[in-house]
N, C-alpha and C positions, 0 to 999 in steps of 0.2 A: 414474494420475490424468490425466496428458495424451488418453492413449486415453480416458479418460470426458468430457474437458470437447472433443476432437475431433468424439465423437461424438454431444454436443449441438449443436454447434455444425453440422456435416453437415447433425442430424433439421430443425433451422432451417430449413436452406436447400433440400431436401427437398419441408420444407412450403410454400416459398415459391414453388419448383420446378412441384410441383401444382398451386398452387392461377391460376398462371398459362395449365397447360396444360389446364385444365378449363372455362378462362375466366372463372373469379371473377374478380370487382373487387375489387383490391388496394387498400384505401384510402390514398392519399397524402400526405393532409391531418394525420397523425396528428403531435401534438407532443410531445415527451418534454423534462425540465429534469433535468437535473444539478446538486445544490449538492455542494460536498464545503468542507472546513476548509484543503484544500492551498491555497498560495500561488502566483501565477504564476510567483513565480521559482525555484519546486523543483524541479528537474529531474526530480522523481519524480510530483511530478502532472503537469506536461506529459506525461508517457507516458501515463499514465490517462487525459489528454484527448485524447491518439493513437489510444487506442481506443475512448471515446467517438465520435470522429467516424467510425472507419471502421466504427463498429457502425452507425450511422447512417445510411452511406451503403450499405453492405450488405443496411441492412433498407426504404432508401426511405421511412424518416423522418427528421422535422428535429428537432434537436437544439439545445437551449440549456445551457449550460458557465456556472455561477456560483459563485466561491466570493469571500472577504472578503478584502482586501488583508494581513491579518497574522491571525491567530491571534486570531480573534475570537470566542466563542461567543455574546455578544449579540448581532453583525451577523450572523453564520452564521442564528442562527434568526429572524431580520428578513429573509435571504435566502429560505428556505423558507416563509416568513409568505408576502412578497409571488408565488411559486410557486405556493402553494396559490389564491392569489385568482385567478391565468391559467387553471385548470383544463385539465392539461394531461391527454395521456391516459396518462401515466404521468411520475413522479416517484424521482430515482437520490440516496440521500442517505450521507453516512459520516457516522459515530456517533463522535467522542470525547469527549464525555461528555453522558451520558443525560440528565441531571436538566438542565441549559441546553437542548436539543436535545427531547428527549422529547414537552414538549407540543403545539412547532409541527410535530412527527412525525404524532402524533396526528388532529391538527386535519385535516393530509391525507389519513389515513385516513377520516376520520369526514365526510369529504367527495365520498370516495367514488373517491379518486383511487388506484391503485395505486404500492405503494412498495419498492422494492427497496434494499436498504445496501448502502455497499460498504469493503471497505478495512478497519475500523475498527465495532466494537458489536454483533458476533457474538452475545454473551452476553447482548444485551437486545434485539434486530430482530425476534425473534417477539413480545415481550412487548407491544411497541410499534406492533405493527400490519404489521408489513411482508411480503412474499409472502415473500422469501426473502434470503440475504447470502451475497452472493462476498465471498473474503478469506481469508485464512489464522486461526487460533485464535495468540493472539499469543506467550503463556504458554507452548504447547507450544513456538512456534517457541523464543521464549527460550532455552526448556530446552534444546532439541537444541542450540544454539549453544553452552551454559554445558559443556555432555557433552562435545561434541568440542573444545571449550579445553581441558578438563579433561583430556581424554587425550593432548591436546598439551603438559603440564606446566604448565597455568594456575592461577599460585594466588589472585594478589593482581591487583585488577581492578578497573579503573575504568567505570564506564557511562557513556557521553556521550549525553545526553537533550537534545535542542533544542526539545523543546517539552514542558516541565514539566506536569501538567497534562490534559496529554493521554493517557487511559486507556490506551488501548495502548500506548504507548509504555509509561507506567507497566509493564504486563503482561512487556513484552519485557525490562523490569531485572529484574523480579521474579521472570521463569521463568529469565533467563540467571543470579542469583545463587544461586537452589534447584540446578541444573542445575553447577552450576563448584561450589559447597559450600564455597568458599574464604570468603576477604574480599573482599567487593563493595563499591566505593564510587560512591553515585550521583554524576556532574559534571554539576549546571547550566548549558546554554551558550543561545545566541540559534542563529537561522540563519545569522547573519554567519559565512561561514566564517576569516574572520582572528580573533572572538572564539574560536571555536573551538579553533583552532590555536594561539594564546596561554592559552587557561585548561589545556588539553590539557599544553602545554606546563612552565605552572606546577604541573600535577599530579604532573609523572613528577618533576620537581626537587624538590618536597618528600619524595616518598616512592619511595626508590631500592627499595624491595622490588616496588613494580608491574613484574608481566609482561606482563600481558597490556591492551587496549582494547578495549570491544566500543562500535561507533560503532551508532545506530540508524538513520542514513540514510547513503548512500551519499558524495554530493559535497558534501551539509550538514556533514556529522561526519566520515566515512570517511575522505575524500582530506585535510582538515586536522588528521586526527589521525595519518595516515601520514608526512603533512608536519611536525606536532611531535615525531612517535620520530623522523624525520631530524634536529631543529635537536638534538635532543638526544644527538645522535651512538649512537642505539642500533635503528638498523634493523639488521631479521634476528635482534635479541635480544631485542625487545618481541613479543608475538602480535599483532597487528593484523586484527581480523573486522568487519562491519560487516551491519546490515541492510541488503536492496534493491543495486542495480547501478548504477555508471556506469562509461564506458568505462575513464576513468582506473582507476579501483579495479578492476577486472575485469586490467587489465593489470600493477598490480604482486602480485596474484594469479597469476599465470601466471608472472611473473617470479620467485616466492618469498619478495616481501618484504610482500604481505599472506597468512594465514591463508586466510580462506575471505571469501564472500558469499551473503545468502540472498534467494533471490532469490522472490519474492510472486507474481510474472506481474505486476504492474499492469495492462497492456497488457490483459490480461484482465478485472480489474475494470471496466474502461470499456466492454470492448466486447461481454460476453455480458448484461450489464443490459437493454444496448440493444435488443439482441438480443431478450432475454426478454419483455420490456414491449413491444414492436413486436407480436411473436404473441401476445402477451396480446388485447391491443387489437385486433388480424385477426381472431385464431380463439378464444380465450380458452383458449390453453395455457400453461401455463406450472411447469415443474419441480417435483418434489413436494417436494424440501430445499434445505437450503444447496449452494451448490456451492467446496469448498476450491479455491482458485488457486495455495497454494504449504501448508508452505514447500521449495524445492528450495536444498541446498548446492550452492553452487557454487565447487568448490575449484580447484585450480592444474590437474588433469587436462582440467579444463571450462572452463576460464578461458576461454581462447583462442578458442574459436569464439563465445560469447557477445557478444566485443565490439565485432563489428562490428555484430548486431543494438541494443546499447545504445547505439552512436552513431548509430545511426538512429531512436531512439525507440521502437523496440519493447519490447526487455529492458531 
């Protein structure tokens, strides 16, 4: 998969290559907008806007980065409302949930604007009008997660979901309880990583048969649910896995006291959109499917070289 999304990314530049040494006029003026539902303080869409911007700067267009300050699906599509009215020459949107999101999707299609998903609504981006969706299928990823707990002796399992609500996230409890075949219980938490860490906390004290945690973000859930199997005096006896990377999680992966992490690219999601929408707009290319960004495990053998790209913002 890396050698396919490499060697898109190459054909890119390639064509960008040509068409400077033939003397096309590259047009410069081209504007592209980004809404996505992540928050600024996630450390995981910061990365997705790490590579929004260097797709941006690699393709010699400008880019505008918007999403809602909390977990808003009426502001999110009042975001993309006021987008479609800038007429930009293309349009990067993530989908958690359709029926909110859907018609001011639409409306940018029907306006003639190109639209790429990302991240998030896999299973509804064609329906909805869009070229194409980067992003991982969540369900399966789940599943692989629930498989390789399972084989690590996972029976009894909590899901930590920070954003309720949120269809893939939904996707990623649903494929990791099919996938583990145990008892899965969902835990509703916020982003606050001290909520986190204290509901986390309250979970494993009522119920001493929990082995395992699968966290769905990395420094939201991951690091404060590592942090509640410590206050509960059972690191190294709990599995602790978590969706997505950050340095810390990556590190006590390497060390042996997290499981694994799976890791999407985000870094990816931001910057082949860009990418794609930029020579849409030049030359009117643009990929004939989805392009999968993950999911890649990443366990204790991989850890270690991972993290120093994740405290840099890439992984």
């Amino acid at each position: 998969m890396k050698s396919f999304l490499r060697k898109i990314v190459l054909g890119a530049a390639v064509v960008g290559a040509l068409g400077a040494a033939s003397g096309v006029a590259i047009a410069q003026d081209i504007n592209i907008i980004a809404v996505t539902h992540g928050q600024a303080n996630d450390p995981f869409w910061s990365v997705v806007k790490n590579g929004v911007s260097a797709g941006a700067k690699d393709a010699g267009v400008s880019i505008d980065y918007r999403a809602p300050e909390t977990f808003d699906m009426v502001a999110m599509s009042q975001l993309i409302d006021a987008a479609v009215n800038q007429k930009p020459a293309g349009l990067i949107v993530s989908i958690p949930d359709s029926s909110a999101l859907g018609p001011s999707i639409q409306k940018a299609v029907a306006a003639g604007i190109p639209v790429i998903s990302i991240n998030s609504g896999s299973d509804v981006s064609k329906s909805l009008g869009a070229l194409l969706h980067v992003g991982q299928d969540e369900y399966s990823a789940g599943k692989a997660a629930g498989e390789k707990l399972k084989e690590m002796g996972g029976k009894v399992a909590i899901c930590v979901n920070q954003e309720v609500g949120n269809v893939s996230l939904d996707q990623r409890c649903q494929g990791f309880s099919d996938g583990l075949a145990g008892t899965v219980t969902i835990l509703p938490v916020s982003n606050d990583p001290a909520d986190v860490r204290a509901k986390v906390k309250a979970a494993l004290s009522s119920n001493s048969d929990i082995d395992t945690v699968m966290a769905l973000g990395a420094s939201t859930a991951g690091e404060p649910s590592l942090a509640a199997v410590a206050d509960a005096g059972m690191t190294g006896k709990i599995k602790v896995a978590t969706f997505d990377l950050s340095a810390d999680f990556l590190k006590a992966v390497a060390s042996g006291e997290a499981a694994f992490a799976i890791d999407q690219q985000q870094f990816l999601q931001g910057y082949l959109p860009v990418v794609f929408l930029a020579n849409y707009a030049k030359y009117g290319l643009i990929p004939g499917g989805n392009v999968p960004s993950g999911p890649n495990l990443i366990t204790k053998e991989k850890a270690a070289q991972v993290v120093e790209l994740s405290a840099k913002g890439i992984r």
